[in-house]
N, C-alpha and C positions, 0 to 999 in steps of 0.2 A: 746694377747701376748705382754710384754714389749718391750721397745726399749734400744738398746745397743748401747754403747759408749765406745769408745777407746781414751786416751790421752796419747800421748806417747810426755812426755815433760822433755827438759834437759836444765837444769838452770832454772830462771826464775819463774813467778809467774803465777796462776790459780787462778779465783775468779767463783764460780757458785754461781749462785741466784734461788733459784725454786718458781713456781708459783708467788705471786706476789712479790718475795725476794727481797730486792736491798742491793748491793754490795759496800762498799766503801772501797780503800783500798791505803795508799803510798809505794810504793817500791823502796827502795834505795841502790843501789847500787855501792855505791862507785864512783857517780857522784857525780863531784865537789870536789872530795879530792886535785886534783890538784890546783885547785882555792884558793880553802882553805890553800893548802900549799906556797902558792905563796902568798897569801894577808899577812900571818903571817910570811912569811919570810922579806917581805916588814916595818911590822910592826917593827921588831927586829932589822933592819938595821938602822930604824931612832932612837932609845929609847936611843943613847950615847950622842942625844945631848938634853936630861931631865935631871933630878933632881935624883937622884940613886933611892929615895922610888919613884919617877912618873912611872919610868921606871919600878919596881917592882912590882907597882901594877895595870900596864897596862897591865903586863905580867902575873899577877894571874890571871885575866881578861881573858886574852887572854888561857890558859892552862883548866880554868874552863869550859867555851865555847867547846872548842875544845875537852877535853874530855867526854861533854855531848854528842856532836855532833857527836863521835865514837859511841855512843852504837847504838844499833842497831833500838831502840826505845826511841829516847831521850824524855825529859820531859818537857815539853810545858813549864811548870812552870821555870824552869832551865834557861830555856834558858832566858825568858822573865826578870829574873833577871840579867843574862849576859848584856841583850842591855841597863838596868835601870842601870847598873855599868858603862857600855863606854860612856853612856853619858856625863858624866862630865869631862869625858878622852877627849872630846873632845876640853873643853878648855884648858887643859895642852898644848895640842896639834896644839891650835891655833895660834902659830907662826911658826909652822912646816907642813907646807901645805901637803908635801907627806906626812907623820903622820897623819893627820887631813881626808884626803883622803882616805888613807886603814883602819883607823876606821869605815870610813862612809862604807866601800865596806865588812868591815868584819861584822858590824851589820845588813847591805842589806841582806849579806850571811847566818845568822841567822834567820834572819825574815821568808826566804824561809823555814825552818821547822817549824814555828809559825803556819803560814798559813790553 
């Protein structure tokens, strides 16, 4: 005779593996959206005291990221070009230490989906 199973689950994720199966899996949920709102709201408060296009295109930068960072399965690749763009953001940035600073906190923040 088999063996029965019941899952009775609300939200959240389920991974099975049978026999010698293994299971990888990230689930994201909407952790760190605060973080993330908070590091680019930081970012936007410093960008009046740039250059109009530094500011512009620290903010494509920043809107590129962030709408990869929305889907639900972003794209390794995406992003990895996101942190190869703020790097150079970083010397615009380098007389603007809180600037310089939520660069470095917002590419940390990306890296964590690289990972």
């Amino acid at each position: 005779m088999g063996s029965n199973m019941t899952f009775n689950i609300t939200g959240g994720q389920i991974n099975i593996a049978k026999d010698n199966g293994n299971v990888n899996a990230i689930q994201n949920n909407g952790i760190g959206n605060n973080e993330l709102d908070a590091i680019i709201g930081e970012i936007k408060n410093n960008l009046s005291e740039l250059k109009k296009e530094d500011a512009e295109e620290i903010m494509d930068i920043v809107d590129m990221a962030r709408e990869e960072l929305a889907k639900p399965q972003p794209k390794v690749s995406r992003l990895r070009n996101c942190i190869a763009l703020i790097a150079p953001m970083m010397t615009i940035a380098n007389g603007i230490p809180t600037l310089s600073s939520n660069l470095q906190k917002f590419g940390e923040f990306i890296m964590n989906y690289i990972k």
